[in-house]
Backbone as numpy.savetxt, mean C-alpha at the origin, in Angstrom:
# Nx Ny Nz CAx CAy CAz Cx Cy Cz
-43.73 -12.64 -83.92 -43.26 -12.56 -82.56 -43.00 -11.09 -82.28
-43.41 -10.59 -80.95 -43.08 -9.02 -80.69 -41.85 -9.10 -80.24
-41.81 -8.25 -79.94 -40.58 -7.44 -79.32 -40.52 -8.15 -77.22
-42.16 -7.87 -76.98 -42.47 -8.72 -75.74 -41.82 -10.32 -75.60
-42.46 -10.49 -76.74 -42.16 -12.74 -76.71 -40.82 -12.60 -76.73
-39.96 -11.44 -77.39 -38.27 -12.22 -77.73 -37.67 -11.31 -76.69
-38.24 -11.00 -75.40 -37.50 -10.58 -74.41 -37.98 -11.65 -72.91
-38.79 -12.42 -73.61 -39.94 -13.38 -72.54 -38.70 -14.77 -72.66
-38.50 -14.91 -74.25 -37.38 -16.51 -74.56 -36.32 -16.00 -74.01
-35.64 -14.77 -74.14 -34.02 -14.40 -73.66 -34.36 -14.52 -72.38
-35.12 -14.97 -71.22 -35.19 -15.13 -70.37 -35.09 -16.40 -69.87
-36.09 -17.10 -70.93 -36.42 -18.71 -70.29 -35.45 -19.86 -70.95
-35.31 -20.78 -70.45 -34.32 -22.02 -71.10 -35.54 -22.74 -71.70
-35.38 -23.88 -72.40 -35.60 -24.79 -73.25 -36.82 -25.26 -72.53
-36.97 -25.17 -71.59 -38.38 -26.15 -70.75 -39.14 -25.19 -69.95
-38.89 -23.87 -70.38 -39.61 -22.43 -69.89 -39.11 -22.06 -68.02
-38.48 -22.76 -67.91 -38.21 -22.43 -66.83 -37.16 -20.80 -66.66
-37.55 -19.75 -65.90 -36.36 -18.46 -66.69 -35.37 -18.68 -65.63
-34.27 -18.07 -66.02 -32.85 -18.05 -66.23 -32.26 -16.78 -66.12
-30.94 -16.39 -65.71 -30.72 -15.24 -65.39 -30.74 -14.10 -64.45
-31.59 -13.27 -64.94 -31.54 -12.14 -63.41 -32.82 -12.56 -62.41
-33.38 -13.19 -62.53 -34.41 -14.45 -62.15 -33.82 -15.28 -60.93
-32.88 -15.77 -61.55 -31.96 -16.72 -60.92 -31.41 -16.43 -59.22
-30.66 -15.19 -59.59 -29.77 -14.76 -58.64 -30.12 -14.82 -57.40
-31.22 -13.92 -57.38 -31.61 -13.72 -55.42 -31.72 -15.30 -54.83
-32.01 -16.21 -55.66 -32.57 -17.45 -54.96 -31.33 -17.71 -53.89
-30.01 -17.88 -54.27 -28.91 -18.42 -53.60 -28.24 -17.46 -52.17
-28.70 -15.45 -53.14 -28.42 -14.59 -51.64 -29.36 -14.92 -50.32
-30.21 -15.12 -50.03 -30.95 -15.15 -48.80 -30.21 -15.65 -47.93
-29.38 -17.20 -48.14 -28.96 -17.73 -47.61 -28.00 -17.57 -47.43
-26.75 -17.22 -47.83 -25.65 -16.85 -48.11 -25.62 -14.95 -47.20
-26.49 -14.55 -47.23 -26.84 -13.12 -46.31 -26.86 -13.43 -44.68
-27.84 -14.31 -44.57 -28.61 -14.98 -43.63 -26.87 -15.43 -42.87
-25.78 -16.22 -43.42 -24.77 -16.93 -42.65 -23.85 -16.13 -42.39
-23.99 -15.24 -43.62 -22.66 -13.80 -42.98 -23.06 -12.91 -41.77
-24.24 -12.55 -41.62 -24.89 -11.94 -40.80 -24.94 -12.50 -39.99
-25.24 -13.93 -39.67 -24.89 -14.81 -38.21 -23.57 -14.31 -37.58
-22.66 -14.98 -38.57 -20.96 -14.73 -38.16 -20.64 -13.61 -37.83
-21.30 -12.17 -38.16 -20.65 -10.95 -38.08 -21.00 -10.93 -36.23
-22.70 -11.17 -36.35 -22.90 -10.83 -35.02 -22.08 -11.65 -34.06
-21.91 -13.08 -34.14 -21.34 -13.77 -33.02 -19.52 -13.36 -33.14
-18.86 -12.61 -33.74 -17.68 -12.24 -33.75 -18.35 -10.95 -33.38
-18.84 -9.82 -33.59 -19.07 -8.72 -32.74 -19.15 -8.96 -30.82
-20.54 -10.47 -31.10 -20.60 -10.52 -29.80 -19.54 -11.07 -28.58
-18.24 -11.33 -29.48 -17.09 -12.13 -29.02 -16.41 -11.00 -28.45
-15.83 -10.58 -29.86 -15.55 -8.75 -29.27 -15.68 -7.94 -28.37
-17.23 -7.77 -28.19 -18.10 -6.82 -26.86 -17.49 -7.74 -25.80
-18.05 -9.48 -25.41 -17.35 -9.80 -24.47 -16.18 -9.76 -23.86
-15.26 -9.64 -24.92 -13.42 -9.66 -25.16 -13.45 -8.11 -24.10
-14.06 -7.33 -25.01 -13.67 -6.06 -24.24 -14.34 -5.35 -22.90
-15.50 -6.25 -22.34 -16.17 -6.04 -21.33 -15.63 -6.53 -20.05
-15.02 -8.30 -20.65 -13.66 -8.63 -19.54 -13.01 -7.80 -19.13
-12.31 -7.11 -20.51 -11.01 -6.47 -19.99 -10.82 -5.15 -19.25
-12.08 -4.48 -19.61 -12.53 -3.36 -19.02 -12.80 -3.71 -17.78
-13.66 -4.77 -17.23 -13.53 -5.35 -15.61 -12.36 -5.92 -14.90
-11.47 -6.07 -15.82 -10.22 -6.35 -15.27 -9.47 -5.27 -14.68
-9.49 -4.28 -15.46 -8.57 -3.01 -15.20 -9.44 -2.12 -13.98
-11.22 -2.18 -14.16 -11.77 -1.67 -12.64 -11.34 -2.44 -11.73
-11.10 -3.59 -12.00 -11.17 -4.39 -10.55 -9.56 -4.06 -10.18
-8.66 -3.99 -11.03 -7.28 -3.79 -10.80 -7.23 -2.19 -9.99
-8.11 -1.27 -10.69 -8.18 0.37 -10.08 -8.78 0.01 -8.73
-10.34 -0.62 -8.07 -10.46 -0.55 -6.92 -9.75 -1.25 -5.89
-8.79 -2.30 -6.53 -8.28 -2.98 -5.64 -6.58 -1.59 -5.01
-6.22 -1.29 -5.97 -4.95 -0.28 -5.78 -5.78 1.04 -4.36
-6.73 1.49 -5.19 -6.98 2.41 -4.62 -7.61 2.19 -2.92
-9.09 1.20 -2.83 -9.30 0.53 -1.75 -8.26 -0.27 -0.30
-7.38 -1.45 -1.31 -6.63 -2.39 -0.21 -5.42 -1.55 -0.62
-4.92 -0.78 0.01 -3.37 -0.40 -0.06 -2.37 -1.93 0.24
-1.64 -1.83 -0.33 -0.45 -2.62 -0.24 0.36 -2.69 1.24
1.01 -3.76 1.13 2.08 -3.38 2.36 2.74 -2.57 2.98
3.08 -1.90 1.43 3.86 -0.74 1.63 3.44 0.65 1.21
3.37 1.43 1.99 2.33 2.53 1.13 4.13 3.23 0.85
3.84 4.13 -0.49 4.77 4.97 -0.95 4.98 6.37 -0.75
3.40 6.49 0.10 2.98 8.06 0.78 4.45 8.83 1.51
5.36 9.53 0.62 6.40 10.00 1.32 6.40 10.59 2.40
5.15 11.26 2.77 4.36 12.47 4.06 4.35 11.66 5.11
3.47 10.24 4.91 3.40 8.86 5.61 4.74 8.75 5.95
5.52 8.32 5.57 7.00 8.06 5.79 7.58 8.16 6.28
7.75 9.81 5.85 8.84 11.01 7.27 8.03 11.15 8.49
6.41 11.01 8.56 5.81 11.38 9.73 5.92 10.08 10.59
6.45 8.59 9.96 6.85 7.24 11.16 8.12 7.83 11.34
8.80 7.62 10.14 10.27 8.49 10.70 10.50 9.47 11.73
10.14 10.47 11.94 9.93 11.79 12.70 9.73 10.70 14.22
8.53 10.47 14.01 7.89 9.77 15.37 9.17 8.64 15.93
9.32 7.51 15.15 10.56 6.55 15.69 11.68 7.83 16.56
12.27 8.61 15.69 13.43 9.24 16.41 13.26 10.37 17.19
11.69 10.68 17.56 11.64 11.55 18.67 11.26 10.48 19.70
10.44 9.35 19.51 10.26 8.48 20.68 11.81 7.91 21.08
12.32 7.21 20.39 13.68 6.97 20.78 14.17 8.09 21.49
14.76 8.89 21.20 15.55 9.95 22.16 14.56 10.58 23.49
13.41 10.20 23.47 12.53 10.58 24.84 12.75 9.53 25.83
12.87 7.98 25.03 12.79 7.23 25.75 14.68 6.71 26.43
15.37 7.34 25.90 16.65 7.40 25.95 17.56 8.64 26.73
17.15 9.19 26.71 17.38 10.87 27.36 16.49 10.93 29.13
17.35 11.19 29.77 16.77 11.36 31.19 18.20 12.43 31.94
17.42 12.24 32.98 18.80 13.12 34.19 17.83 13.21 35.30
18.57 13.18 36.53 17.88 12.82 37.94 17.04 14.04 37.99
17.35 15.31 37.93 16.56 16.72 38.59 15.74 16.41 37.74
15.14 16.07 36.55 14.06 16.28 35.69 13.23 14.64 35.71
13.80 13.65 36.24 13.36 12.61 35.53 12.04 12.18 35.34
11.23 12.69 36.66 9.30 12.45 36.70 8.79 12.90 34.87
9.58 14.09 35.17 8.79 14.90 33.23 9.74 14.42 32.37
10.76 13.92 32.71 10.99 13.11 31.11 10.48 11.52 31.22
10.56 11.45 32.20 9.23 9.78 31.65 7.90 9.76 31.45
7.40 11.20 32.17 6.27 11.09 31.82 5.73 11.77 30.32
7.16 12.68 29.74 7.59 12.39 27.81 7.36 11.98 27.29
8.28 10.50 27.66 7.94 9.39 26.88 7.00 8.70 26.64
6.72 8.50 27.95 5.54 7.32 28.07 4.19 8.59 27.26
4.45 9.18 26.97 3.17 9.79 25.98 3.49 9.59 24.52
4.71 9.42 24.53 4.90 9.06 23.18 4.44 7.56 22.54
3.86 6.98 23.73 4.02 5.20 23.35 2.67 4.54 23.63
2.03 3.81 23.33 0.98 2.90 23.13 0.96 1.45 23.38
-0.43 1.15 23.97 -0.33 -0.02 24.45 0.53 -0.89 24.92
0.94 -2.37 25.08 1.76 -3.17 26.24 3.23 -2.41 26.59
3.76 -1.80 25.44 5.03 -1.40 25.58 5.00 0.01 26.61
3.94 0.79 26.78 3.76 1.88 27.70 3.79 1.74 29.26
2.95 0.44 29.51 2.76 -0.18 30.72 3.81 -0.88 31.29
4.71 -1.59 30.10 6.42 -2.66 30.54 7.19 -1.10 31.39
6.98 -0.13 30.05 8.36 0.79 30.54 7.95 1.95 31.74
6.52 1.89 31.50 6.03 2.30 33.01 7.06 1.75 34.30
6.40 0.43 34.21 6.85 -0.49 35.15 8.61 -0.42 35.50
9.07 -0.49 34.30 10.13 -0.72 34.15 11.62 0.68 34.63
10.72 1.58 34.06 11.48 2.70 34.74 11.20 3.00 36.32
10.03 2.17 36.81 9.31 3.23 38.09 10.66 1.99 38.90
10.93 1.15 38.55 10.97 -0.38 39.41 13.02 -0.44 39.15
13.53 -0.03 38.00 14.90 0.04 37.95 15.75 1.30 37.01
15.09 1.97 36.64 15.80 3.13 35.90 15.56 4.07 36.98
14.51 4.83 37.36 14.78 5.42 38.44 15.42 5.78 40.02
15.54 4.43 40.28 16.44 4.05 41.31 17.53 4.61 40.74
18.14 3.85 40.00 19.92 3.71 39.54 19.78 4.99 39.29
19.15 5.86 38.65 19.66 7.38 38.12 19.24 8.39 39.64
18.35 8.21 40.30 18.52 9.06 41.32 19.78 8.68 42.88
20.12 7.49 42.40 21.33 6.72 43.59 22.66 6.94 42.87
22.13 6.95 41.70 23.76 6.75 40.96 24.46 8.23 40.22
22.99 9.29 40.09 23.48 10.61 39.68 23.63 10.37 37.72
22.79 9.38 37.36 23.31 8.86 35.95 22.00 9.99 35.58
23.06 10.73 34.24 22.93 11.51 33.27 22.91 10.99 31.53
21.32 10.41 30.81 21.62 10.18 29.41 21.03 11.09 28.74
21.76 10.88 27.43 21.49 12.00 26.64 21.60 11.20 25.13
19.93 10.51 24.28 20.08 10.03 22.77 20.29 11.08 22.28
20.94 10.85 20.86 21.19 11.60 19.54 21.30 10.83 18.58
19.83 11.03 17.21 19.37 9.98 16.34 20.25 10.58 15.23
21.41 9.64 14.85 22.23 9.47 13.47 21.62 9.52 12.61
20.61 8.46 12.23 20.09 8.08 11.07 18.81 7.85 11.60
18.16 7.22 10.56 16.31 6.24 10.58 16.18 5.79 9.13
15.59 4.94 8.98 15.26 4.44 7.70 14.05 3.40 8.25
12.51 3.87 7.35 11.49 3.21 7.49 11.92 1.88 6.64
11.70 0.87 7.63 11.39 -0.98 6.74 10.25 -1.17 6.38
9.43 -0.63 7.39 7.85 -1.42 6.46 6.55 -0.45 6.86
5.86 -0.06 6.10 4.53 0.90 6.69 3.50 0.11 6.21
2.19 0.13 7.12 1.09 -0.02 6.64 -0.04 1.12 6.94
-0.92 0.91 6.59 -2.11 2.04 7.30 -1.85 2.34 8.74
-1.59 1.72 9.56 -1.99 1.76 11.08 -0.45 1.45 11.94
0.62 0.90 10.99 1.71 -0.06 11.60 2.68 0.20 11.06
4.09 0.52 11.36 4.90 0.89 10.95 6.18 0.56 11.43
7.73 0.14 10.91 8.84 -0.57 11.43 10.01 0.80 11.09
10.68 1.06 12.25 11.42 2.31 11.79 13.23 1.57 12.22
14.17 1.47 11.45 15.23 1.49 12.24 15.90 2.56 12.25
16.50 2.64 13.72 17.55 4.34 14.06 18.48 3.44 14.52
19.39 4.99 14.28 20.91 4.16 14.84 20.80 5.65 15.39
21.70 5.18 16.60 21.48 6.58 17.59 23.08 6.10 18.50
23.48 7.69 19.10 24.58 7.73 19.93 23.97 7.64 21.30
24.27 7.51 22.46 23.72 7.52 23.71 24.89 7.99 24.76
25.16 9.20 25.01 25.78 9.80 25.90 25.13 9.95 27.34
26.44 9.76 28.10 25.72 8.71 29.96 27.04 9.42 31.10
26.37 9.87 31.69 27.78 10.17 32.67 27.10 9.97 34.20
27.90 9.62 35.35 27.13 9.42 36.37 28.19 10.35 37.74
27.97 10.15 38.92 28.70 10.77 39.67 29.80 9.95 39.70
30.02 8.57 39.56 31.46 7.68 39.80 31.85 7.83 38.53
31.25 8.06 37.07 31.87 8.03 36.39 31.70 9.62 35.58
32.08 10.71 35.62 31.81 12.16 35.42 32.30 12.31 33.75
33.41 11.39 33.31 33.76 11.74 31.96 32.36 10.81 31.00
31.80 11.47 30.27 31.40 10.55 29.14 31.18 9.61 28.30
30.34 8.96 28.90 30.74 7.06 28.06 29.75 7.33 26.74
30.36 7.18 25.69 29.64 7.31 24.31 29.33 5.65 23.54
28.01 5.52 23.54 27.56 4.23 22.94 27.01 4.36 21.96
27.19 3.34 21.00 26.85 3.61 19.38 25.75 2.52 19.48
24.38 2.29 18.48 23.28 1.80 19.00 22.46 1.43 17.96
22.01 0.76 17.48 20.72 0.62 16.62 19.44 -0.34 17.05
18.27 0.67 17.15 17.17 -0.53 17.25 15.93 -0.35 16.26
14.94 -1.42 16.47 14.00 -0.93 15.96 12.91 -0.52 16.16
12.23 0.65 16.21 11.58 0.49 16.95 9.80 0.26 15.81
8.31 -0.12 16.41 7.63 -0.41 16.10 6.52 0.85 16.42
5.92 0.99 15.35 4.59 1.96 15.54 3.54 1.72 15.37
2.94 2.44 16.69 1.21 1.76 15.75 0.42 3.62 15.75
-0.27 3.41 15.18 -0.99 4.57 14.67 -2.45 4.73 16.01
-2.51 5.89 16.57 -3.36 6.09 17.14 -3.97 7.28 17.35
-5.38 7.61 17.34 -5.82 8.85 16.99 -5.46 9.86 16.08
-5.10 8.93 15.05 -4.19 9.96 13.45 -2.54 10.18 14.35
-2.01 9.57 15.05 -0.82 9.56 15.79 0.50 8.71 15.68
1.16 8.85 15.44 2.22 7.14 15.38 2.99 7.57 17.00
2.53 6.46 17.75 3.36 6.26 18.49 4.06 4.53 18.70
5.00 4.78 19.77 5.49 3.72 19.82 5.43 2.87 20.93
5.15 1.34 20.21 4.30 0.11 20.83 5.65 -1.29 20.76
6.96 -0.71 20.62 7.96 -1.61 20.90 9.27 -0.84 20.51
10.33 -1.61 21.02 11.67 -0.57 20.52 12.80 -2.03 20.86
13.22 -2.43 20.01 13.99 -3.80 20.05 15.48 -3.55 19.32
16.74 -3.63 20.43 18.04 -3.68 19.88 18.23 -4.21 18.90
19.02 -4.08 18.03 19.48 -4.76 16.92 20.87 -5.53 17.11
């Protein structure tokens, strides 16, 4: 027997079938073949896992940035309804007989749609009378303001304001303490005001 034949038997079992390093690969193919399934369909779980979530957080960024909220936090936004509420208030509050044509016609520039046309009406038909018959002298002064609600275009301001009034029957000073609210709407990059309601 060579050296060949007794490395040919350390191979084979009893019925020549070989044995050993022979053996092995038969069982990897398959056993390769199922890990390699699993890796990919847990990778491909993964990629999906994180493709959601990545569309979650765009859709969360265009929605912030696109639909503003109710409330915008724009502080510039803010003070510029603010500003506007308490200069329209005191235009629309402030008169005296020698001037009164140019201070209503003030106001009414300060204001927009139905509410421009009421106080049109409204001053031509009973504020003007009484202040040119009656000698009545007002004079607003805005205490405070604090914005309630802004949107892009719309805006809720409340002032609390003093309203000093003197007339020819009555010459001393009647001082009224006051809060309303008034409403803005945005026009031509503008906030003016489109309501003004006592509190």
């Amino acid at each position: 027997m060579t050296v060949n034949e007794t490395a040919e038997l350390a191979v084979t079992d009893g019925t020549g079938t070989q044995v050993g390093a022979a053996d092995e690969p038969t069982a990897a193919p398959g056993l390769a073949a199922r890990t390699t399934a699993a890796l990919i369909a847990r990778w491909q779980i993964l990629a999906l896992a994180a493709l959601l979530s990545s569309a979650t957080v765009l859709a969360g960024v265009l929605y912030a940035t696109a639909h503003r909220p109710d409330r915008q936090s724009d502080a510039a936004a803010a003070q510029s309804a603010i500003d506007a509420a308490s200069s329209g208030t005191v235009a629309l509050l402030s008169y005296a007989p020698e001037t009164l044509d140019r201070d209503m016609d003030r106001a009414r520039a300060l204001m927009t749609g139905g509410f421009s046309t009421y106080y049109g009406k409204f001053t031509t038909d009973v504020v003007a009378p009484a202040v040119r018959t009656k000698g009545i002298k007002a004079s607003a002064q805005v205490l405070n303001a604090a914005l309630m609600e802004i949107r892009s275009n719309e805006a809720k301001v409340l002032v609390f304001l003093n309203q000093e009034t003197v007339s020819r029957d009555r010459p001393e000073p009647a001082l009224t303490a006051s809060s309303v609210v008034v409403s803005l709407t945005k026009t031509n990059n503008e906030w003016l005001v489109s309501a003004l309601d006592p509190v």
